[in-house]
VOSE-312450 format. One record per residue (C-alpha): residue number from 1; residue in three letters; x, y, z. Coordinates in steps of 0.2 Angstrom, whole numbers, padded with zeros to 4 digits, always signed. Each point is the difference from the previous one (the first is absolute). Layout:
<rs>
+------+------+-------+-------+-------+
| resi | resn |    px |    py |    pz |
+------+------+-------+-------+-------+
|  NUM |  ALA |     X |     Y |     Z |
...
+------+------+-------+-------+-------+
</rs>
This chain:
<rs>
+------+------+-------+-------+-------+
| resi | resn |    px |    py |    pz |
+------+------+-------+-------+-------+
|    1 |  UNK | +0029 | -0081 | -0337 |
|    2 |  UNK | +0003 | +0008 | +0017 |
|    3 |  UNK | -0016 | -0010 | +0005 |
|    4 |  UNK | +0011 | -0015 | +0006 |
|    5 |  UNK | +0014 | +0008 | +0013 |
|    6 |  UNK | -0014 | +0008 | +0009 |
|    7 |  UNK | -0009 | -0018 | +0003 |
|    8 |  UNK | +0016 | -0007 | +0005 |
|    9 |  UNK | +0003 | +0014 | +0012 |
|   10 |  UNK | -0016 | -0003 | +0008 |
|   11 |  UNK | +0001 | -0018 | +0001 |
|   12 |  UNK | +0018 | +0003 | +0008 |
|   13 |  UNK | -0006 | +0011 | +0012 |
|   14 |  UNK | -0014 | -0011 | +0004 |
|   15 |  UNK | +0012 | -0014 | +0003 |
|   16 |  UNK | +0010 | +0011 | +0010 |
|   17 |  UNK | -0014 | +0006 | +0010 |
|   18 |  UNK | -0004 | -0021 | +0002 |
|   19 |  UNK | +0017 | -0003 | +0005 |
|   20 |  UNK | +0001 | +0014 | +0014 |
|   21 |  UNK | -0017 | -0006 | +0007 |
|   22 |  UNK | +0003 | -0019 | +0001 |
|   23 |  UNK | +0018 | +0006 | +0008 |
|   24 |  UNK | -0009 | +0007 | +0016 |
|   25 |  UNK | -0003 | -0012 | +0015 |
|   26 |  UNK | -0016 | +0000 | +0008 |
|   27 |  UNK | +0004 | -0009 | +0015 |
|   28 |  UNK | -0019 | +0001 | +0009 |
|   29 |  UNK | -0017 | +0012 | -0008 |
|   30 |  UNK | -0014 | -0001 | +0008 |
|   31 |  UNK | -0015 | +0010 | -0007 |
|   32 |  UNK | -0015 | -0007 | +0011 |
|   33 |  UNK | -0009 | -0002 | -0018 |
|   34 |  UNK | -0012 | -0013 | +0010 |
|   35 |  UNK | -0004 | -0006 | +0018 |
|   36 |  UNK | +0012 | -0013 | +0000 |
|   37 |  UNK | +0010 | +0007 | +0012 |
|   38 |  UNK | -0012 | -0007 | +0015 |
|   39 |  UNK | +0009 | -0018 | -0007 |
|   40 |  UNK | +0019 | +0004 | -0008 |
|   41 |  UNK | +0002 | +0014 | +0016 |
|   42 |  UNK | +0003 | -0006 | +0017 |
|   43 |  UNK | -0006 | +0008 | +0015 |
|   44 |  UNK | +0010 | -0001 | +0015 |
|   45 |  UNK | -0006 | -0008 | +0016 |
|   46 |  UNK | +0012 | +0004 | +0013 |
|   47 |  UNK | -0007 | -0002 | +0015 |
|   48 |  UNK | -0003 | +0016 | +0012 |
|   49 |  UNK | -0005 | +0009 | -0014 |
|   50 |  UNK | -0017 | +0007 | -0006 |
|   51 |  UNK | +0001 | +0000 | -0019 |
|   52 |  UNK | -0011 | +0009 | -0012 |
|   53 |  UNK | -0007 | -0007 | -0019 |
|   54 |  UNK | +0004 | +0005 | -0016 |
|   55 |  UNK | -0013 | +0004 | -0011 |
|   56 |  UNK | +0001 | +0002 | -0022 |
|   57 |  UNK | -0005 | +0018 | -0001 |
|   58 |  UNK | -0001 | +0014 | -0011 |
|   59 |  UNK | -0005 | +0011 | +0014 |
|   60 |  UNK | -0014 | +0013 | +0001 |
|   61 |  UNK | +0008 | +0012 | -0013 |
|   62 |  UNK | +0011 | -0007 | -0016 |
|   63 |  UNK | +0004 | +0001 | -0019 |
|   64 |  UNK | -0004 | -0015 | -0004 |
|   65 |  UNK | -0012 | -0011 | +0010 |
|   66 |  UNK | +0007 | -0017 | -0007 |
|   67 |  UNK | +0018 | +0003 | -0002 |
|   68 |  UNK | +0002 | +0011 | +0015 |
|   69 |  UNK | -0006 | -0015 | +0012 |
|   70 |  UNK | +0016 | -0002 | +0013 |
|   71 |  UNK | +0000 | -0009 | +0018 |
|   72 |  UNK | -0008 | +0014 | +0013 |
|   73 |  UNK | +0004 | -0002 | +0018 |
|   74 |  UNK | -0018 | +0000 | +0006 |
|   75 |  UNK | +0002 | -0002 | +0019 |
|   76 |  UNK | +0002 | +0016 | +0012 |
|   77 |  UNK | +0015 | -0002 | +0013 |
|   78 |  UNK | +0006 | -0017 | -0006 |
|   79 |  UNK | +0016 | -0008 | -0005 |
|   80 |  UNK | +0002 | -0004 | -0016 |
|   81 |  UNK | +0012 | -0015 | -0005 |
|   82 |  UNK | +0000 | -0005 | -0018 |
|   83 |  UNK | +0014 | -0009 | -0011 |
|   84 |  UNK | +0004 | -0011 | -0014 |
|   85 |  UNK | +0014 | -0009 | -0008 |
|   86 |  UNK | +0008 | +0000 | -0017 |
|   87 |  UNK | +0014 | -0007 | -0007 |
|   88 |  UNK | +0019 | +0006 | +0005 |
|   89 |  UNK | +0010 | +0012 | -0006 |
|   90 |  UNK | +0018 | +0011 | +0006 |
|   91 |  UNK | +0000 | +0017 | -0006 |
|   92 |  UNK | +0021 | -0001 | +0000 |
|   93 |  UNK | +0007 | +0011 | -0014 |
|   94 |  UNK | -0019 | +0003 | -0006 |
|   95 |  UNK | -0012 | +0017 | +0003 |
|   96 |  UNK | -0014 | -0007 | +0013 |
|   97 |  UNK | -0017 | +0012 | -0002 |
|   98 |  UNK | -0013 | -0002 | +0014 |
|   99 |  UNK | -0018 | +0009 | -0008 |
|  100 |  UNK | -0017 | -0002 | +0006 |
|  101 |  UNK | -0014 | +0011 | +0004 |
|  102 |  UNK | -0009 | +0007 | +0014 |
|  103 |  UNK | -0017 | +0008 | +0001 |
|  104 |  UNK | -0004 | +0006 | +0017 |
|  105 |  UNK | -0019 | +0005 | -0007 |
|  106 |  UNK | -0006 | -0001 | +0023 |
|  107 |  UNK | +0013 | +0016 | +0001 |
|  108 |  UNK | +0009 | -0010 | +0012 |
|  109 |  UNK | +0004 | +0007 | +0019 |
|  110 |  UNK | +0013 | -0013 | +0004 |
|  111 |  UNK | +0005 | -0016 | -0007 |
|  112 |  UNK | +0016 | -0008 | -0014 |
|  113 |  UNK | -0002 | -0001 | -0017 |
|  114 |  UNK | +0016 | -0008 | -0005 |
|  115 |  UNK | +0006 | -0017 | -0005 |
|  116 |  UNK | +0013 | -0012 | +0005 |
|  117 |  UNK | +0012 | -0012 | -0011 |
|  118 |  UNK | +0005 | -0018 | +0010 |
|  119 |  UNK | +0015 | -0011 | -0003 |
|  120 |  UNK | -0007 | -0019 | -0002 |
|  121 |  UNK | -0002 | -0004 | +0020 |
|  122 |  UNK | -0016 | +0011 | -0001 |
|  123 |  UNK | -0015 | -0011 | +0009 |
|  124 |  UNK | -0013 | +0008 | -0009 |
|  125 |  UNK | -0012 | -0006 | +0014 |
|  126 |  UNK | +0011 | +0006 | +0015 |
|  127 |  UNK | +0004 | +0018 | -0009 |
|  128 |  UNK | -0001 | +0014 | +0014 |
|  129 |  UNK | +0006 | +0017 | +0004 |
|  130 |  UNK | +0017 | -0008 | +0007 |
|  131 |  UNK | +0003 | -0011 | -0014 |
|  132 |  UNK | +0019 | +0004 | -0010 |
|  133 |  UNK | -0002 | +0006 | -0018 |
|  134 |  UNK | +0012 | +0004 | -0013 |
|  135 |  UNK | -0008 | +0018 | -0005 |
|  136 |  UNK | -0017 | +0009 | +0008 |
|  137 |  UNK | -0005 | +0016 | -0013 |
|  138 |  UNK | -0013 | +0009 | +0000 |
|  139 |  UNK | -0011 | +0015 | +0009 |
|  140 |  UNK | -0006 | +0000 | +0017 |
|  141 |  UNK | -0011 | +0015 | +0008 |
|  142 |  UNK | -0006 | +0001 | +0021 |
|  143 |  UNK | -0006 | +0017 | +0003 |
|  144 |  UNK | +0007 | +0018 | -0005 |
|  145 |  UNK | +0020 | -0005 | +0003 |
|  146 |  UNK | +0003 | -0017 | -0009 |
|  147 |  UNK | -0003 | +0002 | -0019 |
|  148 |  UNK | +0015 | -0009 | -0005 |
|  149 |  UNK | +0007 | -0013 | -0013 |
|  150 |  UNK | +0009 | -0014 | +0008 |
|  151 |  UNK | +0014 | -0006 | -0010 |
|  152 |  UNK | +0010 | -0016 | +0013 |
|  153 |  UNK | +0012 | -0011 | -0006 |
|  154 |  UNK | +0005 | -0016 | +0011 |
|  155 |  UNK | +0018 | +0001 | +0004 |
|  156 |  UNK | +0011 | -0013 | +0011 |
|  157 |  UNK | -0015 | -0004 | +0009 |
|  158 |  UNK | -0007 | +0018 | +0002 |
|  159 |  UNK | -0013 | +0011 | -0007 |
|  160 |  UNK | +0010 | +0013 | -0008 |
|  161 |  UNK | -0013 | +0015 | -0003 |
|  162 |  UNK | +0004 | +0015 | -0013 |
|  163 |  UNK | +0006 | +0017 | +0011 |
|  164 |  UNK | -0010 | +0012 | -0012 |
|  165 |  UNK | -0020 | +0006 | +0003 |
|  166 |  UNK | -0009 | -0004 | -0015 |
|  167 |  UNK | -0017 | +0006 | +0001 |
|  168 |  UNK | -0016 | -0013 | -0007 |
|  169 |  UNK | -0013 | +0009 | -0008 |
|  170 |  UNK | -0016 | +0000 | +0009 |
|  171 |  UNK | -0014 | +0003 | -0008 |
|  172 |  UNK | -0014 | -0013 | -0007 |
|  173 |  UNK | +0005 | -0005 | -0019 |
|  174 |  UNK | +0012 | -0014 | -0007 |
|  175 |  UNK | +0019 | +0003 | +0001 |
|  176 |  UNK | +0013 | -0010 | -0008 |
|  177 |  UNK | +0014 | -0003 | +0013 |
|  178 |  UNK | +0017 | -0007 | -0006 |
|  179 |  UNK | +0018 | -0002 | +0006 |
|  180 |  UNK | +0014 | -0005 | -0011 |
|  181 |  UNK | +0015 | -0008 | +0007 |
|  182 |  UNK | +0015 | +0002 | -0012 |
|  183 |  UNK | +0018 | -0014 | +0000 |
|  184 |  UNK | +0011 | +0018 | +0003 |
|  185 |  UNK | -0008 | -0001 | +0018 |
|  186 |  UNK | -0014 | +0016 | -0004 |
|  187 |  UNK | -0016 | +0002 | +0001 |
|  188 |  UNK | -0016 | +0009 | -0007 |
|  189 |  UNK | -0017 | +0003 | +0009 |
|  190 |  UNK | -0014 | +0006 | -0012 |
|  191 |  UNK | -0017 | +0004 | +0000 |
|  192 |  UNK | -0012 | +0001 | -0013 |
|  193 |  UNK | +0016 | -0001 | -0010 |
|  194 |  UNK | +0007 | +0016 | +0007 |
|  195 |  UNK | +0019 | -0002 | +0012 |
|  196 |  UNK | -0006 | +0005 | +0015 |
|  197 |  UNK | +0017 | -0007 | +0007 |
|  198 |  UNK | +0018 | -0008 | -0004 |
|  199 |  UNK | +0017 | -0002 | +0004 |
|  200 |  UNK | +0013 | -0013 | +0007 |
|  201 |  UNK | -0005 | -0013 | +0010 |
|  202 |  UNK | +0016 | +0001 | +0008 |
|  203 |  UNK | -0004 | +0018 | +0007 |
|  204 |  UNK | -0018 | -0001 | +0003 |
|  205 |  UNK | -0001 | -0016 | +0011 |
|  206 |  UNK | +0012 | -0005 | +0013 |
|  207 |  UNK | +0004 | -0016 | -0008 |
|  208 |  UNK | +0019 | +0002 | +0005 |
|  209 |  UNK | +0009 | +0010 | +0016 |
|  210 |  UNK | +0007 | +0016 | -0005 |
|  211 |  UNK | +0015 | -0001 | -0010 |
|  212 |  UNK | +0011 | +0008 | +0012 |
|  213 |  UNK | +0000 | +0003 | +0019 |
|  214 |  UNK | +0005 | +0013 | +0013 |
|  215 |  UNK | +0020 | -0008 | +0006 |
|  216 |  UNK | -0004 | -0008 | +0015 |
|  217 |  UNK | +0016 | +0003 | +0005 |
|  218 |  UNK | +0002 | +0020 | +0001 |
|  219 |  UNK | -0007 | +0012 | +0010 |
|  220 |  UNK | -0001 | +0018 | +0000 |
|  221 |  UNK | +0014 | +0009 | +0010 |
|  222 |  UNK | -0002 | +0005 | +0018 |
|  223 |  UNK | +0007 | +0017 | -0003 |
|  224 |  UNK | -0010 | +0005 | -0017 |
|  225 |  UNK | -0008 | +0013 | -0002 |
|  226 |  UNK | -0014 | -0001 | -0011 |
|  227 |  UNK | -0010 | +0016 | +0008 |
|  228 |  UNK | +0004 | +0014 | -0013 |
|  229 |  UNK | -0005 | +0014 | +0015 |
|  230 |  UNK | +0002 | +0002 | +0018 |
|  231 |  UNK | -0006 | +0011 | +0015 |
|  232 |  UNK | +0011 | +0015 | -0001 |
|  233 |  UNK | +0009 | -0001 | +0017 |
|  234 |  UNK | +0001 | +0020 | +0001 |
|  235 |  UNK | -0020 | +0002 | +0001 |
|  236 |  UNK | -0006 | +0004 | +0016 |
|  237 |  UNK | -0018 | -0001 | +0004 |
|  238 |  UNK | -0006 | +0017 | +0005 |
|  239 |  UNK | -0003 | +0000 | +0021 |
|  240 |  UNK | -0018 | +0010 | -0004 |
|  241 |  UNK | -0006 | -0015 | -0013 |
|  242 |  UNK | -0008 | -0012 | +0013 |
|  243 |  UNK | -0018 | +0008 | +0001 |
|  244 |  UNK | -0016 | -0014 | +0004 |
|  245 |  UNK | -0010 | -0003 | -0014 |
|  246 |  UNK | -0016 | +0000 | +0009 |
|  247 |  UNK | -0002 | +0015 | +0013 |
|  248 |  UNK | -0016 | +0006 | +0010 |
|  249 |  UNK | -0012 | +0011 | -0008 |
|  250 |  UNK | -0001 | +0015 | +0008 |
|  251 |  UNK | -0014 | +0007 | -0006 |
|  252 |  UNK | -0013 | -0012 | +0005 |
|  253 |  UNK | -0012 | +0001 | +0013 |
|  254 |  UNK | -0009 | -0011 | +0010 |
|  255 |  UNK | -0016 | -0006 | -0006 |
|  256 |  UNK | -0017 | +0009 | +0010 |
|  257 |  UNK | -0007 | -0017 | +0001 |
|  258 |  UNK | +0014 | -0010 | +0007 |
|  259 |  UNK | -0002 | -0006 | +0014 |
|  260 |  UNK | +0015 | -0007 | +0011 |
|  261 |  UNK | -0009 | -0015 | +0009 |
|  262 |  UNK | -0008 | -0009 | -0016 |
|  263 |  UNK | +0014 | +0004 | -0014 |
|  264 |  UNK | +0016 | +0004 | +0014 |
|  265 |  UNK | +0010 | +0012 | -0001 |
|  266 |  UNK | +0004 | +0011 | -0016 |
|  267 |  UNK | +0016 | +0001 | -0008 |
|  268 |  UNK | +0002 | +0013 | -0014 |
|  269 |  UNK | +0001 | -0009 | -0019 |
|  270 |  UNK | +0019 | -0003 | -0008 |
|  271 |  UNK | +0004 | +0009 | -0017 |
|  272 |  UNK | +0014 | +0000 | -0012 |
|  273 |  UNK | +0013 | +0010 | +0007 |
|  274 |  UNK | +0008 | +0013 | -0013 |
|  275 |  UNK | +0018 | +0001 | +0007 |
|  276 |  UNK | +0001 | -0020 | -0003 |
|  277 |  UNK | +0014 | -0002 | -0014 |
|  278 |  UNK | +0000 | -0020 | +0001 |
|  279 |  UNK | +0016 | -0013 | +0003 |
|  280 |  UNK | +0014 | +0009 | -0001 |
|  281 |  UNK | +0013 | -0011 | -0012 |
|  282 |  UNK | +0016 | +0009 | -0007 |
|  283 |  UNK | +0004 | +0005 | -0016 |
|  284 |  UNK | +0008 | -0015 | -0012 |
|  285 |  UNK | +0019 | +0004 | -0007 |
|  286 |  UNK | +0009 | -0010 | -0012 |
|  287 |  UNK | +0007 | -0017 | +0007 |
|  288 |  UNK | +0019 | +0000 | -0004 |
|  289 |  UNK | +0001 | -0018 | +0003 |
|  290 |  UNK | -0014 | -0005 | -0013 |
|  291 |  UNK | +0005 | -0013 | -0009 |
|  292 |  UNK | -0015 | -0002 | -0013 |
|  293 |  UNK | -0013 | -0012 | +0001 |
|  294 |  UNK | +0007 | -0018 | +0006 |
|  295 |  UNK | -0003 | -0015 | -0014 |
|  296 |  UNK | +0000 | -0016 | +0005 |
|  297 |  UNK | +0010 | -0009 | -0015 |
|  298 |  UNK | -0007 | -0015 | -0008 |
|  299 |  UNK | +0005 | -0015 | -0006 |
|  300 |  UNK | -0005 | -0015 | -0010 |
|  301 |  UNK | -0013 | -0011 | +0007 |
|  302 |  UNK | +0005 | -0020 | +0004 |
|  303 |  UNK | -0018 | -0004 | -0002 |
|  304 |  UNK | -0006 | +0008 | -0015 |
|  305 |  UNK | +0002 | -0009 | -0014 |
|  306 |  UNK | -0005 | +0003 | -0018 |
|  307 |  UNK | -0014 | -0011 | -0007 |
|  308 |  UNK | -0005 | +0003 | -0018 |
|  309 |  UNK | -0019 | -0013 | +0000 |
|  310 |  UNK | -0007 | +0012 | +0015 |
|  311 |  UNK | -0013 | +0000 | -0016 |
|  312 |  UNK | +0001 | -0019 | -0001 |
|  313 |  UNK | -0014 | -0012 | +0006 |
|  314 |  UNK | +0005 | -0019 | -0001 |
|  315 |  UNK | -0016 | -0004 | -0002 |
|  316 |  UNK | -0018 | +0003 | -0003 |
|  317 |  UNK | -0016 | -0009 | -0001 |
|  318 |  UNK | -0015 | +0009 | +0009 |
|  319 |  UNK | -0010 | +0016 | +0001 |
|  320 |  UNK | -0012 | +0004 | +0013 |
|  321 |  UNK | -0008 | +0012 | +0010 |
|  322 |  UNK | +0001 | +0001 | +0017 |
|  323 |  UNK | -0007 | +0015 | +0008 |
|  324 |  UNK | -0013 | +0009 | +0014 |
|  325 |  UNK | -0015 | +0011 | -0004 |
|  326 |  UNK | -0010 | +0011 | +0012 |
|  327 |  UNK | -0012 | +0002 | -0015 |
|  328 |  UNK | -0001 | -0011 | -0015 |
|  329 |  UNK | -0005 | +0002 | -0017 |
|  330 |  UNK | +0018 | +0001 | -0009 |
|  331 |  UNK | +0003 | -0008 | -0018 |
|  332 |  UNK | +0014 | -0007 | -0004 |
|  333 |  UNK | +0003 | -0008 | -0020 |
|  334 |  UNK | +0013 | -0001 | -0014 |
|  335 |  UNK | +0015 | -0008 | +0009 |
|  336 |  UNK | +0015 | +0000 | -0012 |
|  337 |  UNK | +0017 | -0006 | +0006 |
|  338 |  UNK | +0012 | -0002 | -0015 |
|  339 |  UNK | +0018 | +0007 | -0007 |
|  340 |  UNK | -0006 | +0012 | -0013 |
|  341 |  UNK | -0004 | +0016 | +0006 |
|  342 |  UNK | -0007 | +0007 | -0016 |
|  343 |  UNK | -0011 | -0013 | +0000 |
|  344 |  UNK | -0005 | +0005 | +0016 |
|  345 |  UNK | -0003 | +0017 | -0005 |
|  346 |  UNK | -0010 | -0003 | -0015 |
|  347 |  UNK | -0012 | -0010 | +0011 |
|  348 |  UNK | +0001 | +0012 | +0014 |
|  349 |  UNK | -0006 | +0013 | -0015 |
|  350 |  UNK | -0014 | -0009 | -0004 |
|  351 |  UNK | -0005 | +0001 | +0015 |
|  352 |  UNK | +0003 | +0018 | +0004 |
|  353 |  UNK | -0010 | +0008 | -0016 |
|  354 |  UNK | -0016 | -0010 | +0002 |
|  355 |  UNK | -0003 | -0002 | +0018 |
|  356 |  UNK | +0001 | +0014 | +0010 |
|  357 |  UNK | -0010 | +0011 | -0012 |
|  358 |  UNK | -0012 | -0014 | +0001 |
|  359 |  UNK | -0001 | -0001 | +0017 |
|  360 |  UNK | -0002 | +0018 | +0002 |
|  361 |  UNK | -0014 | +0003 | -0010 |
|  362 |  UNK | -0008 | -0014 | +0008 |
|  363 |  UNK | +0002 | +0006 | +0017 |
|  364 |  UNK | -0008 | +0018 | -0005 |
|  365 |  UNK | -0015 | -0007 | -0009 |
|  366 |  UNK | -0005 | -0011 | +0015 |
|  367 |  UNK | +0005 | +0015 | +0011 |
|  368 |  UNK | -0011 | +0011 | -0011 |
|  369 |  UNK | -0014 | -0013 | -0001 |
|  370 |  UNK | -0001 | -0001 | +0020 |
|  371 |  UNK | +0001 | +0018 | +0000 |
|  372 |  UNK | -0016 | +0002 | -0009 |
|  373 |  UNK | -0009 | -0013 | +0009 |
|  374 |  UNK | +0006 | +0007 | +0017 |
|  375 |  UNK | -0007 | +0016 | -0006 |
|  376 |  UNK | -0016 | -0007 | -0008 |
|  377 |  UNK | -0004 | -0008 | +0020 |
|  378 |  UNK | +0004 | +0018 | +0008 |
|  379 |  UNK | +0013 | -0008 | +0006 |
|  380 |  UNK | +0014 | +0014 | -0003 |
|  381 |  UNK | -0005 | +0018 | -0008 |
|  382 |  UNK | -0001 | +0000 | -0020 |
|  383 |  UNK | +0015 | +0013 | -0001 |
|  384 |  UNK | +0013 | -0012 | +0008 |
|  385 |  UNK | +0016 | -0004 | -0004 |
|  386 |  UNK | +0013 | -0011 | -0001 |
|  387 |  UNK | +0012 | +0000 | +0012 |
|  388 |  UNK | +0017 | +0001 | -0011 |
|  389 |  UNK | +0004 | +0005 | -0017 |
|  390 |  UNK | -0001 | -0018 | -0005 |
|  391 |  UNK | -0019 | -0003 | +0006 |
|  392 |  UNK | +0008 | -0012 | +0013 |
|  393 |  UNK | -0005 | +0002 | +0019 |
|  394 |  UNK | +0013 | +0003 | +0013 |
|  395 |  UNK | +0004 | -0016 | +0008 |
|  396 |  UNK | +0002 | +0001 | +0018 |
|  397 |  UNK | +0017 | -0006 | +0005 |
|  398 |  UNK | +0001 | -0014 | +0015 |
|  399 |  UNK | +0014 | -0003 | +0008 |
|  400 |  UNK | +0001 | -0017 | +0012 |
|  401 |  UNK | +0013 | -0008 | +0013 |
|  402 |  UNK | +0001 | -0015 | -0013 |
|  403 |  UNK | +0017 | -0004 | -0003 |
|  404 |  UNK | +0007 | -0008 | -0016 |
|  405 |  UNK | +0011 | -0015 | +0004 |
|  406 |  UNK | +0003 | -0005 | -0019 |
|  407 |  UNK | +0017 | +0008 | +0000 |
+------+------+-------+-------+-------+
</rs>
């Protein structure tokens, strides 16, 4: 007889489950389950530039050779400029979650990995570096000093770019990269599901002038004092303190071989004279005029004002990627752009637990498999070594005057 609750409370749960799914907005996925990307992608063709191709990849190391296939940069030190359109959406009073993936399997010496969102004025076809978007996300790597995540905003007109450092991963495997913008105006940056970084938008970008402002119309005193000590007018410098620093040594002799006409005439060598005591300076007393430390009072801003939609983007209806590579070979896959972040995070976890493992073991089979056939050509002795723990070699890092002008 308790049979029947038990199926009703499943069935209810289902239901619930159901109702929680169909409630999420998926406002654009893109998988890259086929190559139709070459036909529902536009590529840009902006002239001045020298654009790479895409191709559908699943690189030279993966989990899955089928379901792994993503669009691979495939072009060293090219520009890369590819979009497309979806239908528009606000994320006013909604959660907006940017996720995608990023496999930089060249171990990449300089180049972006990051995406950008477009209002509706986006010409796919005329897409550049300088072209305005809403939102630009992502890593981007050139050399030892730049392993960052960009997180920008478009603000009034401006690129509005986050004040934090947060570093990208750098090595060879998949990563799943998402930002969440929240309606109370924060944020979250994630990687493979873990905060890497958060906060107010408000404080971590410069979308606004300060709140308040040095008064413009005081100045400090003439007669403070802000010196808490003073030369003590009593000290005296001692009349036997001035000595030379340098005097003559008097213990040197000519050279034997010296001679007067070729190297002119000898003068002995200087050394550090022992009596030197250095520059004199009196001895500090108590300033009976010091008044403290001098603040300069503050008042309330004219120009700030509050905005509560810093998190608010009007509209958006394309995704893109519009980026530089010195050296290609970067797979990007598994777009999301939706208002459920659980959602997001069960997909992001999928991805997560099967691929990098995956990948890994791929990468040291092959690396092994070389290894041997290296060793069975007499090409490397039998007893080496991998060059890390992980049986990957040590890339060697490239740095290059390319600038990026994406920002």
């Amino acid at each position: 007889m308790r049979a029947a609750p038990t199926k009703m409370s499943l069935c209810a749960l289902v239901c619930l489950v159901t109702t929680l799914a169909v409630g999420a907005e998926i406002y654009f996925e893109e998988n890259f389950s086929d190559e139709s990307f070459e036909t529902e992608w536009t590529y840009s063709e902006y002239p001045g530039k020298e654009f790479g191709k895409f191709v559908y990849s699943s690189g030279a190391f993966y989990n899955d050779f089928e379901a792994d296939k993503g669009i691979q940069t495939s072009q060293d030190a090219r520009f890369y400029a590819l979009s497309k359109k979806f239908l528009p959406f606000s994320n006013e009073d909604n959660d907006l979650v940017i996720q995608y993936t990023v496999k930089h399997e060249q171990a990449i010496d300089c180049g972006g990995g990051y995406v950008k969102l477009f209002n509706c004025d986006l010409d796919p076809k005329q897409m550049h570096g300088e072209t305005p978007y809403e939102i630009m996300f992502g890593p981007d790597i050139c050399g030892p000093a730049v392993k960052k995540v960009h997180v920008i905003f478009s603000y009034n007109g401006k690129n509005v770019l986050i004040n934090k450092d947060i570093r990208c991963l750098d090595d060879v495997y998949t990563h799943v990269y998402t930002l969440i913008v929240k309606p109370d105006n924060t944020y979250e940056v994630l990687i493979d599901n873990e905060n890497v970084e958060s906060g107010k938008l408000e404080a971590d970008f410069d979308f606004l002038p300060p709140k308040t402002i040095k008064d413009p119309e005081v100045k400090k005193p003439e007669d403070w004092e802000d010196n808490a000590t003073i030369d003590d007018p009593n000290d005296k410098k001692p009349e036997d303190w001035d000595k030379p620093r340098l005097i003559t040594d008097q213990n040197a002799t000519k050279p034997e071989d010296w001679d007067d006409e070729i190297d002119g005439d000898w003068e002995p060598p200087m050394i550090d004279n022992p009596e030197y005591k250095g520059e004199w300076t009196p001895k500090q007393i108590d300033n009976p005029k010091y008044k403290g430390v001098w603040v300069h009072p503050e008042i309330v801003n004219p120009e700030y004002k509050h905005d509560d939609k810093l998190y608010a983007r009007k509209e958006i209806c394309a995704v893109g990627f519009d980026l530089w590579q010195v050296k290609s070979g970067t797979i990007f896959k598994n777009i999301l752009i939706t208002d459920d972040i659980e959602v997001a995070k069960d997909k992001a976890n999928d991805i997560i637990k099967l691929r990098f493992e995956g990948e890994r073991n791929m990468k040291i089979a092959l690396e092994d498999e070389e290894r041997m056939k290296a060793m069975q050509e007499g090409k490397i002795p039998s007893d080496s070594q991998p060059d890390n723990e992980n049986g990957e070699e040590d890339e060697e890092i490239v740095t290059t005057d390319d600038t990026h002008d994406e920002l």
